[in-house]
C-alpha positions in Angstrom: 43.3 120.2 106.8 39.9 119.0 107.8 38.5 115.7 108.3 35.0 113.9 108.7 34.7 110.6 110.9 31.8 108.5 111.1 31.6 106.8 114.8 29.3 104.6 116.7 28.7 105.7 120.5 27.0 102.5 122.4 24.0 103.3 124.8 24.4 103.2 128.3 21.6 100.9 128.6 21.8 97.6 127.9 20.7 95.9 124.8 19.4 99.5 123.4 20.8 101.0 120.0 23.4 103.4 120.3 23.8 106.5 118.1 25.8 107.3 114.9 28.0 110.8 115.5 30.6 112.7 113.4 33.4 113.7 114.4 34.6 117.4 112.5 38.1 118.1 112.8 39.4 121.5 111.5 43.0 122.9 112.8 42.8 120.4 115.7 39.8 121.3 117.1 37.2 118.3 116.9 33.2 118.6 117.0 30.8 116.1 117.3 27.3 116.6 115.7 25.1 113.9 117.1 22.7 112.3 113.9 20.2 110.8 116.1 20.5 107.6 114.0 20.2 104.6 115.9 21.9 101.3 115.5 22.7 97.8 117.4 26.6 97.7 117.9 26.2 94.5 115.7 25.2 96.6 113.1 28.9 98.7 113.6 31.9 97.7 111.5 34.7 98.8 113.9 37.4 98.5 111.4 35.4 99.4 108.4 33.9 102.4 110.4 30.4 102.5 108.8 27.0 101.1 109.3 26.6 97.4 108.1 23.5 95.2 107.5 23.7 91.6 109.5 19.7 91.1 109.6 17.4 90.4 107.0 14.6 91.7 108.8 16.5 95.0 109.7 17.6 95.3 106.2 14.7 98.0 105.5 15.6 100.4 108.7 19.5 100.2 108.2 19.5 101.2 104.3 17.5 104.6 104.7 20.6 105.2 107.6 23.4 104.0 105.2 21.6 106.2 102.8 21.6 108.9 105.5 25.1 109.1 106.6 26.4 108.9 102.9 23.9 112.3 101.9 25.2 114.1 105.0 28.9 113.3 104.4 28.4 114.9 100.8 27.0 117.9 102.2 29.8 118.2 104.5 32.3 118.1 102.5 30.4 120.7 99.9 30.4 122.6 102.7 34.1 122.8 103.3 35.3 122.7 99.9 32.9 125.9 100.0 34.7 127.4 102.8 38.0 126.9 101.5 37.0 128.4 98.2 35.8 131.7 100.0 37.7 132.1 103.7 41.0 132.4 104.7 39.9 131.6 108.1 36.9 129.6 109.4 36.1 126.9 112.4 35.0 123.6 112.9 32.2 125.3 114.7 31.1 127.0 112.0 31.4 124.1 109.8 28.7 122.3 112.1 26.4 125.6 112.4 26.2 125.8 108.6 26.2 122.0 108.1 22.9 121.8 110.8 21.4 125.1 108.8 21.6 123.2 105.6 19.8 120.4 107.1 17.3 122.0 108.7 14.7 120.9 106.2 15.8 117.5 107.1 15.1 117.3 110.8 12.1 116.7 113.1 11.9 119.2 115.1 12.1 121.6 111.9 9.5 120.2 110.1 7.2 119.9 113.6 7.8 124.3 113.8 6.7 124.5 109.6 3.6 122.7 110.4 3.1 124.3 113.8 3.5 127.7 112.3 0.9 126.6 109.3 -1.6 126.0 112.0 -1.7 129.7 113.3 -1.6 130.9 110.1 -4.8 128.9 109.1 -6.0 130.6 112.6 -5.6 126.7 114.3 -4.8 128.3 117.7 -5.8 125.9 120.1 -4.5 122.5 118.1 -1.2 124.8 117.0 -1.2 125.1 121.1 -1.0 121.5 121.5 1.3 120.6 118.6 3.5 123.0 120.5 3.3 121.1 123.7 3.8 117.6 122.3 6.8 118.9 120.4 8.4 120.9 123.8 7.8 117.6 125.3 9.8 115.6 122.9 12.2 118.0 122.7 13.2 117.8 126.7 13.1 114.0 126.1 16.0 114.7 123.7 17.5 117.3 125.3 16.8 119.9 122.8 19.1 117.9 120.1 16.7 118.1 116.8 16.6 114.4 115.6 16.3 113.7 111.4 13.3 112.7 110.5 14.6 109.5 108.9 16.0 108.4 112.0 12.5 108.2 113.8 12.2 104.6 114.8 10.6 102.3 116.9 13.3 101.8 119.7 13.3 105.6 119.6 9.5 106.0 119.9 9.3 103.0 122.5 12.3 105.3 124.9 10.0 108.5 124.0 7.7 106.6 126.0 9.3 105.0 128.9 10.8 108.9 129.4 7.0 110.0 130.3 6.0 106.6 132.0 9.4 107.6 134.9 8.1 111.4 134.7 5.2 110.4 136.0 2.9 111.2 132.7 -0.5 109.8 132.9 -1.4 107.4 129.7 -3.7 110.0 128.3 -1.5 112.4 128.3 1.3 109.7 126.7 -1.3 109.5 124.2 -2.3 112.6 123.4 1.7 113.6 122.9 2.1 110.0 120.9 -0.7 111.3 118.4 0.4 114.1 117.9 3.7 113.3 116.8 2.5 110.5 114.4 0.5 112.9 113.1 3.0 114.8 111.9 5.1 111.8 111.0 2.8 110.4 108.8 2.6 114.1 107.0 6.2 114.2 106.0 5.8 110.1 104.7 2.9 111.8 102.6 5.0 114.6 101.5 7.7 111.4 100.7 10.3 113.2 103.0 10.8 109.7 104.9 10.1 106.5 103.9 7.5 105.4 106.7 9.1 103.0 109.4 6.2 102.9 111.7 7.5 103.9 114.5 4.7 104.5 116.4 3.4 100.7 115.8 4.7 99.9 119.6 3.5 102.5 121.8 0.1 103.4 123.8 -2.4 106.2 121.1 -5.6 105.0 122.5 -8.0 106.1 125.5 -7.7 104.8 128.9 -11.2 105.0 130.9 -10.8 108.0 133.4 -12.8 109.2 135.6 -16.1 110.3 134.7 -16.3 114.4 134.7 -20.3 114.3 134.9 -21.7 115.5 138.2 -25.6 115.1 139.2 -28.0 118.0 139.3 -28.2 118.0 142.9 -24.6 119.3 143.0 -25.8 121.6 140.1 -28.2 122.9 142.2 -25.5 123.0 145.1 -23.0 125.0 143.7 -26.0 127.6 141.8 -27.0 128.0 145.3 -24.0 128.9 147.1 -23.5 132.5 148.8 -20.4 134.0 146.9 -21.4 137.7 147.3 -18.1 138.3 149.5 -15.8 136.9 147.1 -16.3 138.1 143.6 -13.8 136.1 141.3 -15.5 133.0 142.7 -19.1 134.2 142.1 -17.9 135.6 138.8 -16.1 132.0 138.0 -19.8 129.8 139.5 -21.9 132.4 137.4 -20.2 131.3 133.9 -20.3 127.9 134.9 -23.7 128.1 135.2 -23.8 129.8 131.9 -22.4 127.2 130.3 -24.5 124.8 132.1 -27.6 126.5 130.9 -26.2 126.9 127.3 -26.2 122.8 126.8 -22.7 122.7 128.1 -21.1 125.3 125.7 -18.1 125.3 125.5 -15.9 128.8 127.1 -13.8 129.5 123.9 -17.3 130.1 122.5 -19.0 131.7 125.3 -15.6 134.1 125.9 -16.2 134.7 122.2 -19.7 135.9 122.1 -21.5 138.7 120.8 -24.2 141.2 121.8 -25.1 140.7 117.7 -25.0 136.7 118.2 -28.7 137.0 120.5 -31.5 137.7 118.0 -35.4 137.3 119.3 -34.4 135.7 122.4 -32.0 133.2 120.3 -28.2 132.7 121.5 -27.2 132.0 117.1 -23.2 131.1 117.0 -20.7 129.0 115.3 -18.3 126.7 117.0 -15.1 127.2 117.3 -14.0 123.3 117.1 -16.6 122.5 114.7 -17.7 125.2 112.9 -21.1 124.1 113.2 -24.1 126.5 113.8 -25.6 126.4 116.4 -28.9 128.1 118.5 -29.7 127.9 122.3 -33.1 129.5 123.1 -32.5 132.5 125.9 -34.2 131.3 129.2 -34.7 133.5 131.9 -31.9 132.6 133.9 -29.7 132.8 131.0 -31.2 136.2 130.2 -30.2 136.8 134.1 -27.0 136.2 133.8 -26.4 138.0 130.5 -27.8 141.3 132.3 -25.9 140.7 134.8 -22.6 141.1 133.3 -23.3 143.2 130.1 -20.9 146.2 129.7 -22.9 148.5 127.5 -19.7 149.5 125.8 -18.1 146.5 125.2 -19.5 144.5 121.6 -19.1 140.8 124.2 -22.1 139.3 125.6 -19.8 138.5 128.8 -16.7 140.6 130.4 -14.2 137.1 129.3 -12.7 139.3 126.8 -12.4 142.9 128.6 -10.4 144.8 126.2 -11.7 144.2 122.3 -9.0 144.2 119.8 -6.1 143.6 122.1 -4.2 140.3 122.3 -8.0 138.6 122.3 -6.8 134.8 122.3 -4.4 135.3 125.9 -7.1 137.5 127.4 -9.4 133.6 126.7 -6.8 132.0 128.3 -6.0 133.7 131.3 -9.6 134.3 132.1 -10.1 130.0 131.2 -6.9 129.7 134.4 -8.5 132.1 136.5 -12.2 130.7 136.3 -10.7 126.9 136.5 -8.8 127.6 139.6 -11.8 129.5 141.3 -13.7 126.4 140.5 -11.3 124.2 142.0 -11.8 126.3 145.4 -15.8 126.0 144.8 -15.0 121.9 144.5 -13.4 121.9 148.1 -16.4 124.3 149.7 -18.9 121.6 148.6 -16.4 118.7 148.6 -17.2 117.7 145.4 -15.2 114.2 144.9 -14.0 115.2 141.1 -12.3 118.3 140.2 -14.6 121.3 138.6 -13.9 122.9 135.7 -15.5 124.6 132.9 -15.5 122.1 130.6 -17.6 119.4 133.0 -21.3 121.5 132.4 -20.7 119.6 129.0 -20.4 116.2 130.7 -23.1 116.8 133.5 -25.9 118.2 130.8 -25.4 115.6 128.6 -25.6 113.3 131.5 -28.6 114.7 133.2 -30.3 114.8 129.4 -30.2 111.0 129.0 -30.8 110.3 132.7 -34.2 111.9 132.0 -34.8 110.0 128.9 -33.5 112.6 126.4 -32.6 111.2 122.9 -29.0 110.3 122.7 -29.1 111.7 119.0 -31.3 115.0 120.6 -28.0 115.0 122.8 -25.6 114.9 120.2 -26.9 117.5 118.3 -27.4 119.6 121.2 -23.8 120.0 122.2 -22.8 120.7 118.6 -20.8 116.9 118.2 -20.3 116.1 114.4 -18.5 112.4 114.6 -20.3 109.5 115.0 -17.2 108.8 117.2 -17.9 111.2 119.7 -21.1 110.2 120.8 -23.1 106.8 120.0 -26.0 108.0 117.7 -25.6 111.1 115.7 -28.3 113.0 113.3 -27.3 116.2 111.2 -31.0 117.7 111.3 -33.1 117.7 114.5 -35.2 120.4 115.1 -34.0 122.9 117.7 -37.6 123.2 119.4 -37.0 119.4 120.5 -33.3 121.1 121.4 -35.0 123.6 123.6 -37.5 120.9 125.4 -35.1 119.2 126.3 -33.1 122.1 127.9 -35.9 123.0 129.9 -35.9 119.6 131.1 -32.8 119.5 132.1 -32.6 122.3 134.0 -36.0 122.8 135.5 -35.0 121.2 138.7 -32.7 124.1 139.3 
């Protein structure tokens, strides 16, 4: 004999939803497979045992549960009446494993690894990367438990939150994971797999004013400057800074990425990798220093960021991104620089130095290959690239 129960378990904090469970009894041995549906306990008939509506205005989030708990119930039950058609013997646990397999489809965390896996295959790596890191956030947040997608709400989102705010999570960070999320949300309301409940109408998804990344060309100058001879990974990790400095701020996914074949008659030519835009930096001569510097005549790389061609290219990017970043954090502290240093702040200070020496914002914008109005203030798709390389010169003729 087996049997289903629908129960209500009340949060231990105070005037938060509880959740729904059910309770799978087979041969005496009970399991509980949490829903992740959330209800008030005025919204519990005890005797009844099953979800009721007291509230107008909750009328719209407790049907799509009612609706919920009466689909899985069915499925359940096919489930068993499956069982007992085919197996002498079979446990509760293994009514709850094939119960959770069949709803798979059904749950957040499911869905989240469908579209996270769509993203490498359309060769996303870097947003697939931070899909991943949202989602392994909200999963510790619910201690690994997949949630259905249909049970997504407010009050849920709002706790989502308050868990990062007490692990110390900075807002852009909240943000970033809250976007994220929604994002993927809203995909599966376009796909109608959930009716949308907004449940990210509460919480923080904007920008909070940090502080700035942009450092002056004096410390530029500083850090070009210093003896590193005696310490190779940090002269190695200040020499492609300075690359990317003197490429406009490029960014090092597209530097790592570079090929002997991408400098034509003195011309860097090459696509980015965010934006897919093309893009051409004239070859100064202390980029053309650099480049001679570290060109390895067998490799096909215009720098030694990916040292071994063909073979697991995208970690070889990372690691070397870790090892140049932490390097530059030691090259911070020798010239006590009062913001931390990484790759990614030559785009800041270039575009910074440009429009302190009266560079065109649009001239900047087109320079370090932006392609949203949003991203900086005035943007133009066509500007020719000898007013590009002018203002290059300017900005780094004081070095």
């Amino acid at each position: 004999m087996t049997t289903i129960k629908v129960k209500f378990r009340p949060s231990t904090v105070k005037d938060r939803p509880g959740s729904i469970v059910y309770l799978v009894t087979h041969r005496r041995t009970v399991r509980q497979i949490t829903t992740g549906y959330k209800i008030f306990p005025f919204e519990w008939g005890e005797k009844q045992s099953k979800v009721i509506c007291c509230d107008n205005e909750r009328i719209g989030i407790i049907r799509p549960i009612i609706q919920g708990i009466r689909r899985d119930i069915e499925k359940l039950n096919q489930v068993i009446n499956r069982f007992d058609n085919q197996y002498a013997e079979y446990t509760s646990d293994e009514i709850v494993a094939e119960f959770q397999r069949l709803s798979q489809s059904d749950t957040f965390f499911s869905y989240m690894e469908g579209v996270i896996l769509r993203l490498r295959q359309l060769n996303h790596t870097g947003t697939a990367n931070n899909y991943r890191a949202a989602l392994g956030s909200f999963k510790r947040f619910w201690n690994n438990e997949d949630v259905f997608i249909e049970s997504i709400d407010h009050f849920l989102i709002e706790d989502y939150q308050a868990y990062l705010i007490s692990t110390g999570v900075k807002p852009n960070s909240i943000s970033f994971y809250m976007r994220i999320l929604r994002a993927v949300y809203n995909r599966a309301v376009e796909q109608e797999l959930v009716q949308d409940r907004k449940p990210f109408r509460s919480v923080f998804t904007g920008v909070e004013k940090t502080l700035k990344r942009a450092i002056s060309i004096s410390d530029i100058k500083r850090i070009n400057n210093l003896e590193l001879s005696s310490k190779p990974n940090l002269e190695f990790a200040r020499d492609i800074f300075m690359f990317l400095f003197l490429c406009r701020g490029m960014s090092f996914i597209d530097a790592a990425f570079l090929k002997k074949m991408d400098v034509r008659n003195e011309v860097i030519s090459y696509r980015r990798h965010k934006t897919n835009q093309y893009l051409h930096i004239k070859v100064v001569k202390p980029i053309q220093d650099l480049i001679d510097r570290y060109s390895i005549s067998e490799s096909p790389y215009l720098l030694p960021i990916i040292s071994r061609p063909g073979i697991g290219e995208r970690k070889q990017y990372e690691a070397a991104l870790r090892r140049i970043n932490n390097a530059l954090k030691t090259i911070a502290e020798i010239i006590k620089l009062p913001i931390p240093l990484t790759t990614y702040v030559t785009r800041h200070a270039w575009a910074t130095i440009a429009k302190s020496k009266n560079v065109p914002v649009n001239v900047i914008s087109d320079a370090l290959g932006h392609d949203s109005v949003s991203t900086t203030q005035i943007y133009l798709a066509s500007i020719d690239t000898t007013v590009i390389d002018r203002a290059n010169d300017m900005v780094i003729r004081d070095l």
